[in-house]
KETI-774576 format. One record per residue (C-alpha): x, y, z; residue in three letters. Coordinates in steps of 0.5 Angstrom, whole numbers, padded with zeros to 4 digits, always signed. Layout:
BEGIN
XYZala ...
This chain:
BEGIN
+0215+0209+0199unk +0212+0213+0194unk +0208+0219+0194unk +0202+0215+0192unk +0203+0210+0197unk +0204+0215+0203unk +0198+0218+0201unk +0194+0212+0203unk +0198+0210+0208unk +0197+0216+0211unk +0189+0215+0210unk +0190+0208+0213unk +0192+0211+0219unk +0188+0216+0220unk +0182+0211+0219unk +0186+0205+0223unk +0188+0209+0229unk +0184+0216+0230unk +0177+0213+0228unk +0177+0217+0221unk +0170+0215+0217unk +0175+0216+0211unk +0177+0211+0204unk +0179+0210+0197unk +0175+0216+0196unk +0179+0221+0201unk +0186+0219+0199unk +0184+0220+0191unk +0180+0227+0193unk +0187+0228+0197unk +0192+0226+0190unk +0188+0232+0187unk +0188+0236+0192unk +0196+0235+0192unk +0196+0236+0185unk +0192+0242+0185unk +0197+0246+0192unk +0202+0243+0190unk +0207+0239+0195unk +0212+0246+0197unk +0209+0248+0203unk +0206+0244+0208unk +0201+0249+0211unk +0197+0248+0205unk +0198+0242+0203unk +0195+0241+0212unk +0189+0246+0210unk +0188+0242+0204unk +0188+0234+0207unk +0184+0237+0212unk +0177+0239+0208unk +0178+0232+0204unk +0179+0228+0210unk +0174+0232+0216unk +0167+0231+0215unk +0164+0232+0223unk +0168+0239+0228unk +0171+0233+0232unk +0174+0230+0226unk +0178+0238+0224unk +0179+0238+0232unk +0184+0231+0232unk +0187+0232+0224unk +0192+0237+0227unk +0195+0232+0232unk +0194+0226+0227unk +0198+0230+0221unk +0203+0232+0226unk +0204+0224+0228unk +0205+0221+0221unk +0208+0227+0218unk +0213+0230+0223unk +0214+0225+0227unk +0221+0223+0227unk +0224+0230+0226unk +0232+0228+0229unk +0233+0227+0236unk +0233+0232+0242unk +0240+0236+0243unk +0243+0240+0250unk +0243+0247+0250unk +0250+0250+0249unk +0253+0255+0253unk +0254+0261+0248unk +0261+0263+0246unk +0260+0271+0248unk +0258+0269+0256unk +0264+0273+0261unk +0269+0270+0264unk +0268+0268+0270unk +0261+0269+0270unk +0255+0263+0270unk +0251+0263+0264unk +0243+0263+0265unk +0240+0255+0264unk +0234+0254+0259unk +0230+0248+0262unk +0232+0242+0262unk +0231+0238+0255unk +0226+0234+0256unk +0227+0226+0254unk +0221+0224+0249unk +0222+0228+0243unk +0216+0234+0242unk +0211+0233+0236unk +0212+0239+0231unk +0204+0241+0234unk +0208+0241+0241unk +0214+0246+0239unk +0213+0253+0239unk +0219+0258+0239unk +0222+0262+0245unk +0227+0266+0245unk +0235+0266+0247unk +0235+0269+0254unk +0240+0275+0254unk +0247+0275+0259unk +0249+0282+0261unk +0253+0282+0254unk +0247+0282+0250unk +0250+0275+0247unk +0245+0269+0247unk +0245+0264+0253unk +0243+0258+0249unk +0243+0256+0241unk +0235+0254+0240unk +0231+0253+0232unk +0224+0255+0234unk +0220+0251+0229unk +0212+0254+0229unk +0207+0250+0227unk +0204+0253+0221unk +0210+0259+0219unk +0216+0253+0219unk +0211+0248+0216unk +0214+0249+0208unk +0222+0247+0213unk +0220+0241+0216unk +0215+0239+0210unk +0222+0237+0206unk +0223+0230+0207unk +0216+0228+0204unk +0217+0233+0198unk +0224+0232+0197unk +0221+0227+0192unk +0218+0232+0187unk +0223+0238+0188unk +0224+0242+0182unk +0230+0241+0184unk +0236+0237+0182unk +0238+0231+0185unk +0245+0230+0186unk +0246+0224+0189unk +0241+0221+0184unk +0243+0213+0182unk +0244+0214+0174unk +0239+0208+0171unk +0242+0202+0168unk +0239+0198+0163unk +0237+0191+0164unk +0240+0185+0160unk +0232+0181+0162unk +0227+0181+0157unk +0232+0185+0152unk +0231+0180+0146unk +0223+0181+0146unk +0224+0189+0146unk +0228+0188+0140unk +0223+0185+0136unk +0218+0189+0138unk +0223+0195+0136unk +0224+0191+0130unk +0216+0190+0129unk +0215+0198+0129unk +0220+0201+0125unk +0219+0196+0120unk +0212+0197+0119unk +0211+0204+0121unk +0211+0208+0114unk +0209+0216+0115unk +0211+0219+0109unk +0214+0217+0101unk +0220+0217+0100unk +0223+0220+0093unk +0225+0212+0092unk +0220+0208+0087unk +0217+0201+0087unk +0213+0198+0081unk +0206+0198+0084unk +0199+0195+0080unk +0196+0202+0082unk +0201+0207+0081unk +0201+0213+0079unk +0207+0214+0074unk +0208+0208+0067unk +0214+0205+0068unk +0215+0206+0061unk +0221+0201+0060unk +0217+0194+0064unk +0212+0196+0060unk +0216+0196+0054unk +0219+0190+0055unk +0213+0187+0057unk +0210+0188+0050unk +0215+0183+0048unk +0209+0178+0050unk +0204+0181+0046unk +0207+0182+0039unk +0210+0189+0041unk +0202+0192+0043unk +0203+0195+0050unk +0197+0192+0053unk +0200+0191+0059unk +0202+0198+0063unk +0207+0197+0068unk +0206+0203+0073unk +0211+0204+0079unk +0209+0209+0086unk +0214+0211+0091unk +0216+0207+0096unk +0213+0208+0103unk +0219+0211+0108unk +0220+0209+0116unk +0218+0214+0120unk +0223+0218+0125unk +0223+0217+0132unk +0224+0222+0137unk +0223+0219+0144unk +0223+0223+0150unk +0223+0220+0158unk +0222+0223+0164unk +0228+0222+0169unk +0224+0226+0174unk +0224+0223+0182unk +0217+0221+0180unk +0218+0217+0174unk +0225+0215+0174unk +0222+0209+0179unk +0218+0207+0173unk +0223+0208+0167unk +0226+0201+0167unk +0222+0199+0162unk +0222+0205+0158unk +0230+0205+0158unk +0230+0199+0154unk +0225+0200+0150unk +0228+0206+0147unk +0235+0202+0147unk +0233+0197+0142unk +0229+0202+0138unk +0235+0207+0137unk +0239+0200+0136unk +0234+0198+0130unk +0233+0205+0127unk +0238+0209+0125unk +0233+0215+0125unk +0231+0215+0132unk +0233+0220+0137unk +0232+0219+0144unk +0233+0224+0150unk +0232+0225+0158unk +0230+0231+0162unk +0229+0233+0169unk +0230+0240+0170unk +0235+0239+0164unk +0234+0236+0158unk +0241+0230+0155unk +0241+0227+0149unk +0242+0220+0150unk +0242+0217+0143unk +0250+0215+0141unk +0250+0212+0149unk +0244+0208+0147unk +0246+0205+0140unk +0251+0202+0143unk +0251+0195+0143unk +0254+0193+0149unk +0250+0198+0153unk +0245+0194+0156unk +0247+0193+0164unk +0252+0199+0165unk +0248+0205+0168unk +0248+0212+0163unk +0253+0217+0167unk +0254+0224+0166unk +0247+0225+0166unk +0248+0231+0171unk +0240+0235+0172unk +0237+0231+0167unk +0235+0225+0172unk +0234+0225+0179unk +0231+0232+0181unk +0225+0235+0178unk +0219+0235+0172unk +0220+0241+0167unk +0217+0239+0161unk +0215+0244+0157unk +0222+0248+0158unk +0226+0242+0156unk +0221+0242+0150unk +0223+0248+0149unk +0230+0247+0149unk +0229+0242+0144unk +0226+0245+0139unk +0231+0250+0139unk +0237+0246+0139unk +0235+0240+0136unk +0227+0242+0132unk +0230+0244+0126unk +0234+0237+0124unk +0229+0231+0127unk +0222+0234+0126unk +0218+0234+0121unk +0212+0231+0118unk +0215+0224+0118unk +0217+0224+0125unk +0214+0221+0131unk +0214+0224+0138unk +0214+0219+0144unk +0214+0222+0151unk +0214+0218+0157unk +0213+0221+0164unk +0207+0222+0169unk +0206+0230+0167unk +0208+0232+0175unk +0210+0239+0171unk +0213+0244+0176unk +0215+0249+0171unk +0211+0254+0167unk +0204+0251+0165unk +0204+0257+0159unk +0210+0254+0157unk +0208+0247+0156unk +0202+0249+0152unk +0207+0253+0148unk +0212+0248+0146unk +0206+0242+0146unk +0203+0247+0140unk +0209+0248+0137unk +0212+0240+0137unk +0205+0238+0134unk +0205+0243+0129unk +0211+0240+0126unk +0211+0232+0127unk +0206+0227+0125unk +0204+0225+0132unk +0205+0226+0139unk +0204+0219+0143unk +0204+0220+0151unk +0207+0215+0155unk +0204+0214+0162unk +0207+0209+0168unk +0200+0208+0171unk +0195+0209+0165unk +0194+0201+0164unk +0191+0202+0172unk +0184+0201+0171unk +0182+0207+0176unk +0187+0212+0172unk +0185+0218+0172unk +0190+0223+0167unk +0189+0230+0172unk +0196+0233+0174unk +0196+0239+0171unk +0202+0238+0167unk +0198+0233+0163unk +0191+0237+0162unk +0195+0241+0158unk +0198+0237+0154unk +0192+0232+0152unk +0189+0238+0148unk +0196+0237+0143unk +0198+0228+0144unk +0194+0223+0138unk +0195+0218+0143unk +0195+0216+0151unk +0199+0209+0153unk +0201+0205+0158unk +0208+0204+0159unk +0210+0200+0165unk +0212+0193+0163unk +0213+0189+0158unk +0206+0187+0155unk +0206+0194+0154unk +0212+0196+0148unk +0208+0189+0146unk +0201+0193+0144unk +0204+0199+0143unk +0208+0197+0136unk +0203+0192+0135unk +0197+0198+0135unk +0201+0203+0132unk +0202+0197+0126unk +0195+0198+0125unk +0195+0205+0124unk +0200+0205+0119unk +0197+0203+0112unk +0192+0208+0113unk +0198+0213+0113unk +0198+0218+0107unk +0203+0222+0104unk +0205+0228+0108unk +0200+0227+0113unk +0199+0225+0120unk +0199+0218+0121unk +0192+0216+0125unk +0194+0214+0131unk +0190+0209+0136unk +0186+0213+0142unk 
């Protein structure tokens, strides 16, 4: 289950079972205020949920009781007290009561301290848990999701062999008409701006020598770079199917395509993706740049320092595919968000739930990036690469010479 899908079974519950006058509207107010606390510390995410989906005094005195119920429900099964090892010979250790067969809720648990023998040593192993100073502990299983941490045991992504030919031909549809800059090459053209003047001589052969006819050439129009960056955080990696392949054909028809992965780590990922067998093997070694945590703008920064100087320039096109669940520094992002579009012809922000008629782009990390991206984009299936190659191919003609192109909004 994913996180938004927790959020509203959570109001499902408190509706179905606890008589909550709460909807739609709750469980988007309890998203942003999720987004707003952050998921690391369950007292203040219990404090927030409680001023979104509280609306009488009855209804704040049961929220505990129901948050407790669905959140904290099943923590583990109940365990007998153990004799302490520094009890005397001889002598009979002091029993804690009995443990009780039906498991305590968190809200029931309060801590009791170890009873003392006449050594000092504590009698019986006991882990108080407290409602409200151990909240972040037990909170774990639901943010385990969204840590900033790195997920070791996160299955690598695989590229699927389904759909792979129609991601080609978008691939091959965008780099052939993609054109952001002139190359140093020149092709005859009606409105050049230079005479060529040996077609134009050879021309003149047909008007008895009189050049009547100038024959003009232009530079020739150069494809652009591609630089593509995907969010292999818990909270994205579900989506990134389709983001893989995409990126996978593109490296395979562009030799100026680059491609990165980054979680709390950021990996180059091109020379695995151009393979041409690469298609249904999974990409290992990727170590913290999947599976754990969003840490986009330091791994911008870390881009733009080790990698900036040889891919960016006022040919290159950036995507970026993630949901902006940033955890990092919100400064930093803006830094690197500033810098990479001060040095690329444009920023296109992939996103996996924009194409949802009722997406609103609020998490943190992506109020902050929008100020710098030329266009937002759907990014889940595959009618989605389709428009996305299809609308930046309108935008290409109206591209000039060492500027930006104009992308689609």
């Amino acid at each position: 289950m994913t996180f938004i899908e927790g959020i509203g079974a959570f109001t499902e519950a408190l509706r179905d079972q606890y008589g909550f006058g709460v909807g739609l509207a709750e469980t988007r107010d309890a998203l942003r205020a999720a987004e707003l606390v952050g998921v690391d510390d369950g007292a203040r995410m219990r404090s927030a949920f409680r001023a979104v989906y509280c609306a009488t005094a009855d209804e704040a005195a049961r929220f505990d009781a129901a948050f407790d119920d669905f959140f904290f429900g099943a923590q583990g099964v109940a365990q007998p007290n153990l004799t302490s090892r520094h009890t005397r010979p001889g002598r009979e250790p002091r029993r804690g009561p009995e443990t009780p067969s039906r498991q305590p809720r968190a809200s029931e648990q309060r801590p009791a301290p170890p009873e003392p023998d006449e050594g000092g040593g504590p009698v019986a192993e006991r882990r108080p848990v407290d409602d409200r100073g151990d909240a972040a502990a037990a909170w774990q299983t639901l943010r385990a999701r969204y840590s900033p941490a790195v997920g070791r045991t996160a299955e690598p992504p695989r590229i699927s062999v389904d759909g792979l030919e129609r991601m080609l031909a978008h691939a091959s549809r965008l780099v052939a008409r993609l054109r952001v800059a002139r190359s140093r090459r020149r092709t005859p053209r009606r409105d050049g701006d230079r005479i060529d003047l040996r077609r134009t001589l050879r021309a003149s052969v047909e008007t008895a020598g009189d050049p009547i006819d100038l024959r003009r050439t232009a530079r020739a129009m150069r494809s652009a770079r591609f630089v593509v960056f995907i969010d292999g955080s818990r909270s994205t990696s579900e989506y990134a199917g389709p983001m893989l392949q995409f990126t996978h054909a593109l490296v395979r028809r562009s030799r100026r395509a680059s491609a990165f992965v980054f979680s709390t780590g950021l990996r180059d990922v091109t020379a695995a993706l151009r393979e041409r067998d690469r298609a249904g093997r999974s990409l290992d070694d990727l170590g913290d740049a999947w599976g754990g945590g969003t840490r986009i703008g330091d791994n911008l920064r870390t881009f733009l320092r080790e990698h900036g100087a040889r891919l960016l320039s006022r040919e290159t096109l950036v995507f970026i595919f993630s949901d902006g669940l940033d955890v990092g520094n919100l400064d930093r992002l803006e830094g690197a968000m500033r810098e990479l579009r001060g040095r690329c012809a444009g920023i296109v922000w992939l996103h996996p739930h924009a194409g949802a008629a009722s997406f609103v782009p609020s998490a943190r990390g992506m109020c902050v990036a929008l100020r710098y991206i030329s266009s937002l984009r759907a990014a889940r299936v595959e009618q989605d690469f389709a428009a996305l190659a299809r609308d930046l191919e309108r935008a290409a003609p109206r591209s000039s010479p060492g500027r930006s192109a104009e992308l689609p909004a």
